[in-house]
C-alpha positions as CSV (number, residue, x, y, z in Angstrom):
1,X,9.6,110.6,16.5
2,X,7.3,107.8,14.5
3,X,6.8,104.6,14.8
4,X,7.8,102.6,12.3
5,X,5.9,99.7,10.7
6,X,9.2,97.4,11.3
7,X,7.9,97.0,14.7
8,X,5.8,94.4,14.1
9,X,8.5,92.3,12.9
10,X,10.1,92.2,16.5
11,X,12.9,94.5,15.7
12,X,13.3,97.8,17.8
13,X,13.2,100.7,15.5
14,X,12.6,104.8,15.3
15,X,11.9,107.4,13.0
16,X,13.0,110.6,13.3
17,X,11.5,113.6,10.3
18,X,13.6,116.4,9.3
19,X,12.1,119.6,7.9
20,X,14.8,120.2,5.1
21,X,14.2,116.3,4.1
22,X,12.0,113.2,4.5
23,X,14.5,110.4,4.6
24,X,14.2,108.6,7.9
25,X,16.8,106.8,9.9
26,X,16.5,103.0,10.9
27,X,17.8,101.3,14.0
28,X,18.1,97.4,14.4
29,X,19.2,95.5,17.5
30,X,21.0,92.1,17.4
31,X,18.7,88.7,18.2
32,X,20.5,87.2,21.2
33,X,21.9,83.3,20.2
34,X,22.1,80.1,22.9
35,X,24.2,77.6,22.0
36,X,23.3,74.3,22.9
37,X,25.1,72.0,26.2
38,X,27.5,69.5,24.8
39,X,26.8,66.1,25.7
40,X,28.6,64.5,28.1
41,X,29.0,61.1,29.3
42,X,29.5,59.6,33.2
43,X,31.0,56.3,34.1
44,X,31.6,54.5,37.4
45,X,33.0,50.9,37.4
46,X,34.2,48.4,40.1
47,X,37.4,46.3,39.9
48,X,35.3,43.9,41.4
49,X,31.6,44.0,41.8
50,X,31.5,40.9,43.9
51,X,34.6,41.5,46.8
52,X,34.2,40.4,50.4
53,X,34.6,42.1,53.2
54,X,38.0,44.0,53.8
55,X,38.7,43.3,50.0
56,X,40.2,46.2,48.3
57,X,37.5,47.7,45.4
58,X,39.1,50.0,43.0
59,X,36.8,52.0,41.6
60,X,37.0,54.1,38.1
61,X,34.8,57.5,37.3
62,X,35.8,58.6,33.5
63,X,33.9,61.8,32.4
64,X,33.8,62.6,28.8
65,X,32.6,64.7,25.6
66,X,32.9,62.6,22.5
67,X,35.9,60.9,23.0
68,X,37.6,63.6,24.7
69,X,38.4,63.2,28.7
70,X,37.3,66.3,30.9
71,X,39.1,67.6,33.8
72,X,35.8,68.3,35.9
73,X,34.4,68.0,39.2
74,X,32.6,64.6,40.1
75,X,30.6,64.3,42.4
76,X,30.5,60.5,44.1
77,X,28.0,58.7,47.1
78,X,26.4,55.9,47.6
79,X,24.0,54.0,49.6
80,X,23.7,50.5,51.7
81,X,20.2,50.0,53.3
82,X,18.7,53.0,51.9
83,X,21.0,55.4,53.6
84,X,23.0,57.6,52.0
85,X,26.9,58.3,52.4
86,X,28.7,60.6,50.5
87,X,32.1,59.9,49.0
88,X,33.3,63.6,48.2
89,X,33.6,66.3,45.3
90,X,36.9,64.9,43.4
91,X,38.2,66.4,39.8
92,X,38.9,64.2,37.0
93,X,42.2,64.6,34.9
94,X,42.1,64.2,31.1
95,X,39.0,62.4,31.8
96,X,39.9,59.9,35.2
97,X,39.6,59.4,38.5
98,X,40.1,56.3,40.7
99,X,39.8,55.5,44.0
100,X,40.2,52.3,46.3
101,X,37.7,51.4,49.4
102,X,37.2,48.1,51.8
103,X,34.0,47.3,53.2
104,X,33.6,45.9,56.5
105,X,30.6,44.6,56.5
106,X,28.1,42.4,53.9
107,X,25.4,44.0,52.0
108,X,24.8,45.3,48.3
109,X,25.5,49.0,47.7
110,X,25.2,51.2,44.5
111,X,27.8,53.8,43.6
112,X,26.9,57.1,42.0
113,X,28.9,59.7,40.4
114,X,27.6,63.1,39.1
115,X,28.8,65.6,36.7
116,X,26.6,68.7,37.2
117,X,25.7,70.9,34.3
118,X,27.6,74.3,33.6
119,X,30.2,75.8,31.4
120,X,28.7,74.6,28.2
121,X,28.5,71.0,29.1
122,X,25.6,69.4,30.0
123,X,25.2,67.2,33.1
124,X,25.9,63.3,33.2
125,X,25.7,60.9,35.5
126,X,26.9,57.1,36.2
127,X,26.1,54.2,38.8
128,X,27.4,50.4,39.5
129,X,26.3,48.0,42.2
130,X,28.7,46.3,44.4
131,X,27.9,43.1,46.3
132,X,29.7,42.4,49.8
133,X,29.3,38.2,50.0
134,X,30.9,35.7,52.4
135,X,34.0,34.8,51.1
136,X,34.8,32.1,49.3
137,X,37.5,29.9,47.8
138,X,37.6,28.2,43.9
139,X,40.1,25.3,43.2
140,X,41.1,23.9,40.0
141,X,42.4,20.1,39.4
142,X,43.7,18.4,36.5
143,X,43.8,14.8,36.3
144,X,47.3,14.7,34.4
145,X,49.0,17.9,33.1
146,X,51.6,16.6,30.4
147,X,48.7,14.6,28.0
148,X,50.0,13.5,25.0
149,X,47.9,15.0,21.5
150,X,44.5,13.4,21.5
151,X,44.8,11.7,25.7
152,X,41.7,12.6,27.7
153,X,42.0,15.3,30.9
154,X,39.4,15.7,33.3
155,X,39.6,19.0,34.6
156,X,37.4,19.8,38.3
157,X,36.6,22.7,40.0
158,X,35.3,22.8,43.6
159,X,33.7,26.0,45.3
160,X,33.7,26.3,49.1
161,X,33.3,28.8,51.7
162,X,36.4,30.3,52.9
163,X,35.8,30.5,56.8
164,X,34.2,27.0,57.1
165,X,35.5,25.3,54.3
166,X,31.3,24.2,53.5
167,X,31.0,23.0,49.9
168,X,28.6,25.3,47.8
169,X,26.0,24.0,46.1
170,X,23.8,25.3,42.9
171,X,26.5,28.3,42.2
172,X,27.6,28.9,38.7
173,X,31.2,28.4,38.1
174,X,32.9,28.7,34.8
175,X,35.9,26.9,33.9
176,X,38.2,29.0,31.1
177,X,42.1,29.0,29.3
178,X,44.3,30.7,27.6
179,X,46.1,29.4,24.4
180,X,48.2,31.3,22.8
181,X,46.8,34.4,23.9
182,X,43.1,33.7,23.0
183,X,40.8,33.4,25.7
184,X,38.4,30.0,25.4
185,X,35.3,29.2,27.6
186,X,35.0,25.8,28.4
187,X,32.2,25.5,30.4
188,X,30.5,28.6,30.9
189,X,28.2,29.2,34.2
190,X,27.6,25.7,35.4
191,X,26.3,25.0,38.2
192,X,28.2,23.1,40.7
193,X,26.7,19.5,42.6
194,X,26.0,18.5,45.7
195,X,29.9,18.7,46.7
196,X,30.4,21.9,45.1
197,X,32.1,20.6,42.4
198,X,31.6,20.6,38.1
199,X,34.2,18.8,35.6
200,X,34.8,18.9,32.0
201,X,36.6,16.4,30.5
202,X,38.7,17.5,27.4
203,X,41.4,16.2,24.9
204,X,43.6,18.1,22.4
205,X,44.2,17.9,18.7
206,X,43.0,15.3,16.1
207,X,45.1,12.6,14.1
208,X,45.5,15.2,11.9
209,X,46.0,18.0,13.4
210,X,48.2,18.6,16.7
211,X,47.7,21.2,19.4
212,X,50.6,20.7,21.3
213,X,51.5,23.9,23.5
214,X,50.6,25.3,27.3
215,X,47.7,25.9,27.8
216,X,46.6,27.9,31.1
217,X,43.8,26.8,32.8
218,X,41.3,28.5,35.6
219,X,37.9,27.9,37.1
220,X,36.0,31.4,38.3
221,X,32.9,31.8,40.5
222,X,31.5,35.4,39.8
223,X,29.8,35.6,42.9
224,X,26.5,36.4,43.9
225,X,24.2,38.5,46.8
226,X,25.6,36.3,48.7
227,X,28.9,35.1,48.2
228,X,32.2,36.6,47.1
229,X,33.8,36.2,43.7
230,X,36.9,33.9,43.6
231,X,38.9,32.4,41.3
232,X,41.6,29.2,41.4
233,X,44.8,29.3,40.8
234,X,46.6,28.7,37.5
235,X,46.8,25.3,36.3
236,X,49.0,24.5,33.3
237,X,48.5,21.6,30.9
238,X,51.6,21.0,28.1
239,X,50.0,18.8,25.5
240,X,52.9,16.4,24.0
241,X,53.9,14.8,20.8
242,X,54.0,11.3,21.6
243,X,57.1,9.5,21.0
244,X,57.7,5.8,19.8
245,X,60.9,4.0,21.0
246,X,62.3,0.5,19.7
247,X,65.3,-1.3,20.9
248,X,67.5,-4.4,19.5
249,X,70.1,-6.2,19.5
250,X,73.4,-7.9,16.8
251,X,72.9,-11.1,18.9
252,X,70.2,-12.5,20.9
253,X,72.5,-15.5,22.3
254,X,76.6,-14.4,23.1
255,X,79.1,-16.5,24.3
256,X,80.9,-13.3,25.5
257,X,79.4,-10.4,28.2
258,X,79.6,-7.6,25.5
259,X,76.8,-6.9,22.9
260,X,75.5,-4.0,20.6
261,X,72.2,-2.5,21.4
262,X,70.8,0.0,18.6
263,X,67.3,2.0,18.4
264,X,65.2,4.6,17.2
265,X,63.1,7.5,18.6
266,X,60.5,9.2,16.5
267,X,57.0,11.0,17.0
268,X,54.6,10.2,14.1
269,X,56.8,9.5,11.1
270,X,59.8,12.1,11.9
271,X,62.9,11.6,14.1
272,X,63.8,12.8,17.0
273,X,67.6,14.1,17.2
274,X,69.7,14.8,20.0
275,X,67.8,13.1,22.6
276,X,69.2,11.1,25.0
277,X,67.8,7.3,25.7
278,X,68.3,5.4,28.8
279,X,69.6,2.0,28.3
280,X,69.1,-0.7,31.2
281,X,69.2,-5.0,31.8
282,X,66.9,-6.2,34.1
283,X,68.7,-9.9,35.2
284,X,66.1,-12.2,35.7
285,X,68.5,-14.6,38.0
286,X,69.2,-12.0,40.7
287,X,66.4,-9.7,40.4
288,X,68.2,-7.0,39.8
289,X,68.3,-3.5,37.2
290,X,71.9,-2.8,35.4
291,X,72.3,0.7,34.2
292,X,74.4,-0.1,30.5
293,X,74.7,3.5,29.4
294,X,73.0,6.8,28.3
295,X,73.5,7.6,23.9
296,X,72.5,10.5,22.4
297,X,70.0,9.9,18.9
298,X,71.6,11.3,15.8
299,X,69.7,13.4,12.9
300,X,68.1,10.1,11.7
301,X,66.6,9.0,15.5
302,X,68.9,6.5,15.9
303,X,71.0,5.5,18.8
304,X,73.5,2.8,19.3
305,X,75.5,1.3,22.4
306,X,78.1,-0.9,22.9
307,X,76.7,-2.4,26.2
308,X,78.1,-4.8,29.1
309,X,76.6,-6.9,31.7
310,X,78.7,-7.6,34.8
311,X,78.1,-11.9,34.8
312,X,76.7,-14.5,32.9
313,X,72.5,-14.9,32.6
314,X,69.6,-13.9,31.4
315,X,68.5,-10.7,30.7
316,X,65.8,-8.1,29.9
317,X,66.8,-5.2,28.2
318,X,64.9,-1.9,28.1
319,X,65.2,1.7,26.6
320,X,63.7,4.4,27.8
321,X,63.4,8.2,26.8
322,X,62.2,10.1,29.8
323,X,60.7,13.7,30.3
324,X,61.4,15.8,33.1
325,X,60.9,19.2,32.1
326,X,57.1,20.1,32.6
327,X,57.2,22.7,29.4
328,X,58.3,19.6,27.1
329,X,56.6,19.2,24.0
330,X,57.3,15.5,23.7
331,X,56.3,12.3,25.8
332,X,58.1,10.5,27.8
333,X,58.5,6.6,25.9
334,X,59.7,3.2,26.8
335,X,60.7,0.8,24.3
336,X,59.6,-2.6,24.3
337,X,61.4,-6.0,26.2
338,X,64.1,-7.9,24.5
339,X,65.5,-10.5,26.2
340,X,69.3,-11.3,25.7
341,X,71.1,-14.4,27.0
342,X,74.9,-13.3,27.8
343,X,77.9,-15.5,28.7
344,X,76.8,-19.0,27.2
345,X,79.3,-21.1,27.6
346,X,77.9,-24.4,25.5
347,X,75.0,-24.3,22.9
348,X,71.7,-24.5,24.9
349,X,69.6,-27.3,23.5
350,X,65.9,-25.9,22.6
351,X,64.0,-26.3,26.1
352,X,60.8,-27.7,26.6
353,X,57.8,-25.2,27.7
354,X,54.8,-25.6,29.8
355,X,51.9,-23.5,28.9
356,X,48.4,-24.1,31.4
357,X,44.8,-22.0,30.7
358,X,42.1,-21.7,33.2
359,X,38.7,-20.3,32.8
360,X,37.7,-17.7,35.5
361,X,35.0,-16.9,37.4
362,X,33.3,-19.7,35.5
363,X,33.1,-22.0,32.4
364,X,29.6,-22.0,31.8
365,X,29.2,-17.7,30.9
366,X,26.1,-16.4,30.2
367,X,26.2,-15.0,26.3
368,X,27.5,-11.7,26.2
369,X,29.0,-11.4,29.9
370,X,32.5,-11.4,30.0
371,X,34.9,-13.8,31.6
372,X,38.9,-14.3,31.7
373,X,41.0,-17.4,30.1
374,X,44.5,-17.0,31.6
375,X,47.5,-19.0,32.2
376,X,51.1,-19.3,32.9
377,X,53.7,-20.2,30.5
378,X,56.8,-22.1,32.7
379,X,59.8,-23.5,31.0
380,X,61.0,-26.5,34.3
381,X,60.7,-24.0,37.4
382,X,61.2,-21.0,35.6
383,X,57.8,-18.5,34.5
384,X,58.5,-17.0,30.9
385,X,58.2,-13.5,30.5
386,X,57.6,-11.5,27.5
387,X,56.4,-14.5,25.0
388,X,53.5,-14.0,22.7
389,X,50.5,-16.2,23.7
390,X,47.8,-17.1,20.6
391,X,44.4,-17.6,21.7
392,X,42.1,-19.8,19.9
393,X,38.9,-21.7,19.2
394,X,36.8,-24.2,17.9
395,X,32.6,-23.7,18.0
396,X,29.4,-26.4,17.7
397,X,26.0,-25.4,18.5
398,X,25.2,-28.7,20.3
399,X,27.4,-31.7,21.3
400,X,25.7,-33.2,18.6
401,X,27.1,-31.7,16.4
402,X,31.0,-31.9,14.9
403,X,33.3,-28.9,15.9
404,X,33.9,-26.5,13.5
405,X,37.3,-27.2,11.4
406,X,40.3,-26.3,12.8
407,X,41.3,-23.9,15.4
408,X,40.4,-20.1,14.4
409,X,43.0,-17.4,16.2
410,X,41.1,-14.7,18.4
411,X,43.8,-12.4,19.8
412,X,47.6,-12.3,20.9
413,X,49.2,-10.8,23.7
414,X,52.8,-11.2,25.9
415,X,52.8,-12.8,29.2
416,X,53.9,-10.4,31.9
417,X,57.5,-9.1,32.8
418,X,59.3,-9.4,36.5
419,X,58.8,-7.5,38.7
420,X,55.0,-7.5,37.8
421,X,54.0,-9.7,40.7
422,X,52.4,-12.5,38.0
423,X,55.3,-12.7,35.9
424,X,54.6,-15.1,33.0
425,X,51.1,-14.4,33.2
426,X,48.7,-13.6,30.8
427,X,45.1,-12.9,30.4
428,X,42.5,-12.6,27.7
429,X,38.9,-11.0,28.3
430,X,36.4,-12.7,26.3
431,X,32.7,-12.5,25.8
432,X,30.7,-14.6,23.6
433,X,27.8,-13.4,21.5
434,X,26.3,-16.6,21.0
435,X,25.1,-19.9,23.0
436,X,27.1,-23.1,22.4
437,X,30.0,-25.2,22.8
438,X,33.1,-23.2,22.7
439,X,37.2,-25.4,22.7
440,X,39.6,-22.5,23.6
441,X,43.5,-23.7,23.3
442,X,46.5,-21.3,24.1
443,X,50.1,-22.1,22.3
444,X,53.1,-20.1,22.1
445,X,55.9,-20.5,19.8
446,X,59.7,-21.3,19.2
447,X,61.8,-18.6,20.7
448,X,65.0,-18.3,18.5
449,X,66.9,-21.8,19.6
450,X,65.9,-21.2,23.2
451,X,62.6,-22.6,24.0
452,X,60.7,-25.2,22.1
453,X,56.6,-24.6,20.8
454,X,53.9,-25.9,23.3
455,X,49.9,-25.9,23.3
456,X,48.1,-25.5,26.7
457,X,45.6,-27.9,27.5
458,X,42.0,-27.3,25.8
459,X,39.5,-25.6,27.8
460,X,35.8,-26.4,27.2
461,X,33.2,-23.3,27.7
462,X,29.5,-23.9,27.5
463,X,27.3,-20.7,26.4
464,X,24.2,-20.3,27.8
C-alpha cells in the first residue's frame, strides 16, 4: 500500500499496486457540514408594570423564529431584593404563554424568561421590571359635558393615595380621549400641584369648522417606584350645534284671551325639523308660569300655536327648546321675551314712564377703572321688564369748556325680567379712557301704544 500525494490535501486516501497493472485505486471521505442555530427571539411583558399589591399582573412570554411562534420550553424566575425565585419550566404553544400573579407586598422585581439552546435553534432570552407601589386613585372632572361648538371646558384631574386619601404632589399625570376612534393626548406627563391636581382647558371646532360628536375623556397616572398606576373613570363630553330660537306674536294688544304665537328654530343658517318647542306665559299680575302648549317645527323650522291664557293681564311669553338626552348633538335654546297684553277691554291710553340712573361705587372714577350706571325703569308702581335702555353721553375737558354737541349713544341693553329679583333693572359697566367731564343720560322708547318715551335724569361723572 502507498501513500498517496492527496494526503496533503486533507482527504484520506490509499494506493494499492497490482503486478499485472499500475492503475491505482483512490478513496475519498465526505467533509462533515454544521449548519448554523436559527435565531430566535424571547419576550416577557406585563399587563401592568406598575400594579399594587394584591393586583392581578398578567404576564406574556412569546418565543419566536422569524415570525413564526415556537412550541418550546421557557424557562421563567425572577428576583425582589436580590434573591431569586423561580417561576417554573412552562411550554409555549404556537409561540405563547401567559400567566397571572398578585404580589403581596411592595418592591420592584424583574422577570426573566429563557429559551435554552438545542434542536437547531439558538438560545434567547427576555426580561421586564414590575413595580409594586402604594395604591392610588386618579379622578377626572369636567366643568360642563354638553358644550356647544367653540364653549370652553376645563377638564381636572386629581391624584391621591388610595388608603389615606393624601393628595400627591409632583407625579406626572396625563390627561387623554378618544374621538372617533383616534386616540389624542392632551396633556402628556404633567406634573400635578400642590393639591394633586393639573387642568387643561379646551374648546371644540372653529366658526368654520364643527366638531360636534362624543368624545371620551380619561386622566392616567403611570405610576412610579413608588406608587401604583391608576386611571379615572370615563368622562364623556357631547359637543353641540347650538340652536337659535325666536318667538312672536299676530297681536301684541287683544281684546279677546286667544292669540297666535309662531317661531323658528335653526342652528347656523339651517332649520331644525321635527323638534318640539315649549311654549309658556309668565303673568306678571299674579306671579305665576302658564304652560300654552307643546308644537312640533316643520321642514322649514317653523312652529305655530294657537295659544290661550286663562284671565285678563299682562304677560310674558317664552319658547323654549330643551335637551334632555346627554348624546344630543344640539343645544338646548330659549327664545327671547315678548310681552302680550290679553283681555283689554277699552284702548289703553299710552302711559307715562319713569326712568332713574345712579352712578355706583362713585362718580368721580379714576380713568380706566370701571364703574356701574344703573337704573330702574317704572311705569306708576309698576317696574318694566324687558325694555331696551340707550345709554349716552356728552364730554368737555374742563368746565370751561362747552360740552360736546349732542348726546353720542354708547350701548343698549333690556332691563331685567321677573322673577330676577331686580326686575326692571339694568346696568351698564363703563370705564373711561380719558380725564374730564363726562353727562351720561338713559332714555327708553315708545313701546307699541303702551307706554310713552322718557329720559332719566343726567348724571354728571368727573374723570380723574
Amino acid at each position: 500500500m502507498v501513500a498517496s500525494a492527496l494526503t496533503a490535501a486533507g482527504l484520506a486516501t490509499t494506493t494499492t499496486a497490482s503486478a499485472a497493472t499500475a492503475t491505482p485505486t483512490v478513496t475519498t471521505a465526505t467533509p462533515t457540514v454544521v449548519a448554523a442555530a436559527i435565531v430566535t427571539t424571547t419576550k416577557i411583558t406585563a399587563s401592568n408594570t406598575n400594579p399594587a399589591p394584591n393586583e392581578p399582573v398578567t404576564f406574556t412570554v412569546t418565543l419566536k423564529a422569524g415570525s413564526t411562534g415556537l412550541s418550546k420550553p421557557v424557562k421563567i424566575w425572577h428576583t425582589l431584593n436580590g434573591v431569586r425565585y423561580a417561576d417554573g419550566t412552562h411550554n409555549t404553544v404556537n409561540g405563547a404563554y401567559k400567566f397571572t400573579q398578585a404580589f403581596g407586598s411592595k418592591g420592584q422585581r424583574v422577570y426573566h424568561a429563557e429559551f435554552a439552546s438545542g434542536s437547531s435553534y439558538a438560545a434567547s432570552a427576555g426580561t421586564v421590571t414590575v413595580n409594586v407601589g402604594t395604591k392610588t386613585t386618579t379622578t377626572l372632572t369636567a366643568s360642563k359635558t354638553n358644550p356647544i361648538v367653540l364653549e370652553k371646558v376645563t377638564f381636572t384631574a386629581q391624584l391621591k393615595r388610595f388608603d389615606t386619601k393624601a393628595v400627591l404632589a409632583n407625579r406626572p399625570v396625563t390627561i387623554w380621549h378618544y374621538f372617533n376612534g383616534v386616540r389624542y393626548d392632551d396633556i402628556k406627563n404633567k406634573l400635578t400641584d400642590s393639591s394633586g391636581k393639573v387642568a387643561i382647558s379646551q374648546s371644540f371646532g372653529s366658526p368654520s369648522f364643527s366638531s360636534s360628536g362624543v368624545r371620551t375623556y380619561y386622566a392616567t397616572f403611570a405610576g412610579d417606584t413608588s406608587y401604583a398606576k391608576s386611571q379615572s373613570s370615563a368622562v364623556k363630553i357631547y359637543v353641540v350645534q347650538p340652536t337659535t330660537l325666536t318667538i312672536r306674536s299676530n297681536v301684541q294688544e287683544t281684546t279677546g284671551l286667544t292669540f297666535q304665537i309662531e317661531g323658528t328654530l335653526t342652528t347656523g343658517n339651517e332649520p331644525l325639523a321635527n323638534q318640539g318647542v315649549t311654549v309658556r306665559a309668565y303673568d306678571l299680575n299674579t306671579k305665576e308660569f302658564i304652560f300654552l302648549g307643546k308644537p312640533v317645527t316643520n321642514a322649514n323650522g317653523a312652529y305655530s300655536l294657537s295659544a290661550s291664557v286663562p284671565r285678563a293681564g299682562d304677560y310674558v311669553c317664552q319658547a323654549a327648546f330643551v335637551v334632555s338626552r346627554t348624546d344630543a348633538i344640539y343645544s338646548s335654546s330659549a327664545s327671547g321675551d315678548m310681552l302680550l297684553y290679553a283681555g283689554i277691554t277699552t284702548q289703553k291710553l299710552p302711559m307715562p314712564t319713569d326712568l332713574t340712573l345712579f352712578a355706583s361705587p362713585t362718580q368721580t372714577p379714576k380713568v380706566n377703572s370701571a364703574f356701574t350706571l344703573s337704573g330702574f325703569l317704572y311705569s306708576g308702581d309698576n317696574t318694566l321688564v324687558r325694555r331696551e335702555v340707550t345709554l349716552d353721553y356728552k364730554y368737555r375737558a374742563s368746565p370751561s369748556q362747552p360740552w360736546s354737541s349732542g348726546f353720542k349713544e354708547i350701548a343698549k341693553q333690556y332691563t331685567h325680567v321677573y322673577p330676577d329679583a331686580e326686575a326692571g333693572y339694568y346696568g351698564f359697566r363703563v370705564s373711561l379712557s380719558k380725564p374730564g367731564w363726562y353727562m351720561f343720560m338713559t332714555s327708553v322708547g315708545n313701546y307699541g301704544s303702551t307706554y310713552l318715551y322718557s329720559y332719566s335724569n343726567r348724571m354728571e361723572v368727573v374723570a380723574t
